[in-house]
N, C-alpha and C positions, 0 to 999 in steps of 0.2 A: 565408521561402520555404515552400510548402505543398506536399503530395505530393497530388495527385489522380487517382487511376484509375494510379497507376503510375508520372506522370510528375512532373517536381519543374519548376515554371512559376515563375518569381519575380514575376510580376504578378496572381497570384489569391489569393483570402482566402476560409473559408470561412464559409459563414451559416449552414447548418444543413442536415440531412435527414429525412427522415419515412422506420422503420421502424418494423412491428407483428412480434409473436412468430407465427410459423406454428403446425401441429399440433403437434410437437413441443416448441415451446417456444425454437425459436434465431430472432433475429432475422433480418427479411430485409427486404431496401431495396425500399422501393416506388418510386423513382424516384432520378437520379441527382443527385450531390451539388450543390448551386446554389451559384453561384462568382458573385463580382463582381470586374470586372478594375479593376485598380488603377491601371493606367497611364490618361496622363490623354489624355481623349478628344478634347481640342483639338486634337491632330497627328495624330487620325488620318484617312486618306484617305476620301474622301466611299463608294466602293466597299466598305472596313472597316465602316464605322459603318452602310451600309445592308445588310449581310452579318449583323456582328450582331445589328440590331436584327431583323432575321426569323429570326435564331436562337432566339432572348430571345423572342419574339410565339410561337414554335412551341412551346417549354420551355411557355411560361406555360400555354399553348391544355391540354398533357399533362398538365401538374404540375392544374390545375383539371379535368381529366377525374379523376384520379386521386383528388384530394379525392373530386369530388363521390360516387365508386364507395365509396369506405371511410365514408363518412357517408351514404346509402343504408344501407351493411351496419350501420354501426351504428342506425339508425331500423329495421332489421328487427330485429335480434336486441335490440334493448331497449327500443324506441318504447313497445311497449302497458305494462312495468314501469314505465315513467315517467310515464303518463300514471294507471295505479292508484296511482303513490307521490302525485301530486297529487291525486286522489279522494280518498284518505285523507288527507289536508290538507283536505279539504271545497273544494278548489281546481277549476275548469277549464282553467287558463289561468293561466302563472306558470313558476318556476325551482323546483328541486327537485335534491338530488344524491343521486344512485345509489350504494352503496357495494359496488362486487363483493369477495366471499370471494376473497382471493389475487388481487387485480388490483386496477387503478387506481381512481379516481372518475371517474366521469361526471356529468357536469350534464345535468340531463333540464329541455328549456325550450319551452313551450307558448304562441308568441304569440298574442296577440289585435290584432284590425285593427275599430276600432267605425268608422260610416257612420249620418253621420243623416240624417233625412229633410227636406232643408233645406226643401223647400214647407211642411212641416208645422210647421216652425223657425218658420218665415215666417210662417203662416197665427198660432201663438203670439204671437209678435213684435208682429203688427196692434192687439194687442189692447192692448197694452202703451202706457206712457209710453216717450221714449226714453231716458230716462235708467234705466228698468227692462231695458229690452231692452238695450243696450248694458252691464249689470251682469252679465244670464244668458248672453247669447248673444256671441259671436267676429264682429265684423262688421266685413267685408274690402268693401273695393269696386274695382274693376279696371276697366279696359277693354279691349277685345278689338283689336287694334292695325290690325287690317283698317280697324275703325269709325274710328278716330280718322286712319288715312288719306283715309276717304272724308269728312270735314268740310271743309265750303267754309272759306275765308281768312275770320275776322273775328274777335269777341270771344271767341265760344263757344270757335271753337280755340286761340286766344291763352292761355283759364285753361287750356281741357286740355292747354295743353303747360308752363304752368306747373307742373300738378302731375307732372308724366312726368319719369322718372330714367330715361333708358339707363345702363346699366352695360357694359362690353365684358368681357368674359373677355379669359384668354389666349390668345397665339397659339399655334398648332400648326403644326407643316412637318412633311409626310409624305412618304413615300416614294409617288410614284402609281404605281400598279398598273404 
């Protein structure tokens, strides 16, 4: 049995909370404590289960506003320290840990996203054997599913549906609006 906010519920357990120290220095709760109910959800009433799933959807929508405000604050107060601690690594782009005097570590992390120029991939590629090309370069081949609808009945679509895998995901049941 768990005491939460005062009361003692014999069906919740806790997972955890997120506080930072104020000016001062005492802790203070940035959001309220996340609970998982324990009782089992097969008996409960279709009205329950879609009550709290919009409870749980509005928590989550807060709890991620709330993140993304304390991780802002931190890219302002120590973004450009982390991005000189990787400079002085001869780095642009990478991981690095901050070590604050009297406080925690921080991990300072600088992704990179590369984009090539696949015409010019291509235009390399021409020049090449295929056995060179397919050694340097990633070569995916697709089709766009519009196209492969619009092929008349015959041979052609016969192999293109040989090579075609549908996969289904799972299903989802939502509560509609």
């Amino acid at each position: 049995m768990l005491n939460v906010e005062g009361s003692t519920h014999p069906q919740v357990a806790l997972v955890g909370f997120l506080a930072l120290p104020d000016r001062q220095g005492h802790l203070q709760t940035l959001g309220a404590v996340i609970v998982i109910l324990a009782e089992n959800v097969q008996h409960a009433s279709i009205s329950s289960l879609q009550s709290e799933r919009s409870n749980a959807v509005e928590a989550a929508a807060s709890a991620k506003q709330r993140i993304s405000a304390v991780d802002a604050e931190l890219v302002r107060r120590f973004g450009e320290q982390g991005k000189t601690a990787l400079a002085n690594l001869g780095k642009e782009t990478g991981t690095t840990t901050l070590e604050l005097e009297n406080g925690p570590k921080l991990k300072a992390d600088v992704s990179k996203t590369v984009k090539w120029d696949g015409d010019a991939l291509a235009a390399l590629a021409a020049d090449m054997t295929w056995e060179n090309a397919s050694h340097f370069f990633e070569i995916k081949f697709s089709m766009k599913e519009a196209m492969y609808k619009a092929q008349p009945p015959g041979n052609f679509l016969d192999s293109l549906t040989a090579a075609r895998t549908v996969k289904t995901g799972d299903i989802k049941i939502e509560f509609a609006a």
